[in-house]
N, C-alpha and C positions, 0 to 999 in steps of 0.2 A: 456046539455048546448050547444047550438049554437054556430058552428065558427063564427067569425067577417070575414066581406070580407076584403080583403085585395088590397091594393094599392101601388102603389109605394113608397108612404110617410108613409105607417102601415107595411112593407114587413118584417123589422129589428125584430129580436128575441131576444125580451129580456128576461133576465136572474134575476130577483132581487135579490138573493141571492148569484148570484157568481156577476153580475155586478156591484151592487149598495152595496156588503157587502163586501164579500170574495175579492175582488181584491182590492176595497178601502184601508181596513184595513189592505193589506199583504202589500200595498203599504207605506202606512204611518208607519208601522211596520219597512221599511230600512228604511225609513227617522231618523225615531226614535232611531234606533238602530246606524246610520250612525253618527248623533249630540252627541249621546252619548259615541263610540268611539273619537271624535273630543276632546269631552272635558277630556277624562280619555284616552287616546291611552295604553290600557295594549291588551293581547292574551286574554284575554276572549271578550274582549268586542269588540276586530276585527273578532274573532269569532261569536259573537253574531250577527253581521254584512254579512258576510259570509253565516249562516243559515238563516237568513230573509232574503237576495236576493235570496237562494236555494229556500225558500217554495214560495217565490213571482214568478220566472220565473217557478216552478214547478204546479201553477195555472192557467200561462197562457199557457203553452204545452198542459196542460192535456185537457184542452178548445179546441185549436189547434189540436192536432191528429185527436179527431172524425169529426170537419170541414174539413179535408182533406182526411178523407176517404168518408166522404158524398159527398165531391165534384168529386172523383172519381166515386163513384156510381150514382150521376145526369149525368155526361160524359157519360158516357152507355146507361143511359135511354135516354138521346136527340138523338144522334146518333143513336139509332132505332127510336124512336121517328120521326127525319128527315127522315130517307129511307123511311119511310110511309107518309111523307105529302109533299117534298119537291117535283117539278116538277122536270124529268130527269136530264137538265142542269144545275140543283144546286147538287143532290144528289153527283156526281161525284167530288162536291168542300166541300164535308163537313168537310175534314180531314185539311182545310185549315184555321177552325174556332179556334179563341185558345180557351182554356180552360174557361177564363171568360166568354168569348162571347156566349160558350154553355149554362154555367150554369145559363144566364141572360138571354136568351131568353128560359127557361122551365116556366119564367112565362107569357107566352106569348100564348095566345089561336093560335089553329091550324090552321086557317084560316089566321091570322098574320104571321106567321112562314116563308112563301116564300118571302116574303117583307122586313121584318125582316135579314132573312140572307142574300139577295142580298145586301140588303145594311150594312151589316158588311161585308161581302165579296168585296164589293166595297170601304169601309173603310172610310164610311160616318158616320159611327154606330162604334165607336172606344173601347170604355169603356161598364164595366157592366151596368155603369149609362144610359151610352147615350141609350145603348139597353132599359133600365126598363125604361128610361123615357118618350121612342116612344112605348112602348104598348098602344094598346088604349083600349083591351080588356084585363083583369087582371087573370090568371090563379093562383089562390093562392096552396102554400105552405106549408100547416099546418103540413107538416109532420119532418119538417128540427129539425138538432141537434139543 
């Protein structure tokens, strides 16, 4: 099966079974659990309250940690990445880019890259977005959590 190409409006990684299931249903599971404490206030049923907010933030952490180790791990790879493509007088600004602004311009072909980071360095290019949305050549992703 063929990857799809990707673009800045296809970049987003969806999930259908944690997005469109798992989170839904742990969500409306406080709700549920919450109205039904309301109308019976006893210890179990604040309890019952209690455990479906645990499993519900305990589905969005677990989502969470591995995006924040992957996002350390793209930080490394741009940061060599840069030494190798960036002209002298930027290489020496790279530690100046923050974190978003790296991780949004990997999807940025190499030829882009010195243009790209002058103008996030210049703070024309402020956001991941504003970075994804000045690609004009699209370096896809397909490997992300």
């Amino acid at each position: 099966m063929a990857e799809q190409t990707q673009t800045y409006a296809s970049h987003r990684r969806w999930i259908p079974m944690y997005h469109f299931f798992a989170v839904p249903v742990l969500l409306i599971n406080v709700i549920v659990m919450a109205m039904q404490f309301v109308r019976d206030p006893r210890f179990v049923t604040g309890w019952a309250v209690v455990v479906a907010l645990a499993l519900f933030l305990a589905i969005l952490v677990l989502r969470f940690m591995p995006l924040r180790a992957q996002d350390r791990v793209i930080r490394l790879e741009e940061r060599a990445r840069l030494e190798r493509v960036l002209p002298s007088d930027l290489r020496g600004r790279v530690g100046e880019l923050t974190p978003t602004q790296l991780i949004a311009i990997r999807f940025a072909a190499d030829d882009e890259v010195p243009e790209l980071t002058r103008r996030a360095l210049n703070g024309d290019l402020k956001t991941q977005g504003d970075i994804k949305r000045a690609i004009r050549s699209w370096r896809a992703d397909h490997l992300r959590v």
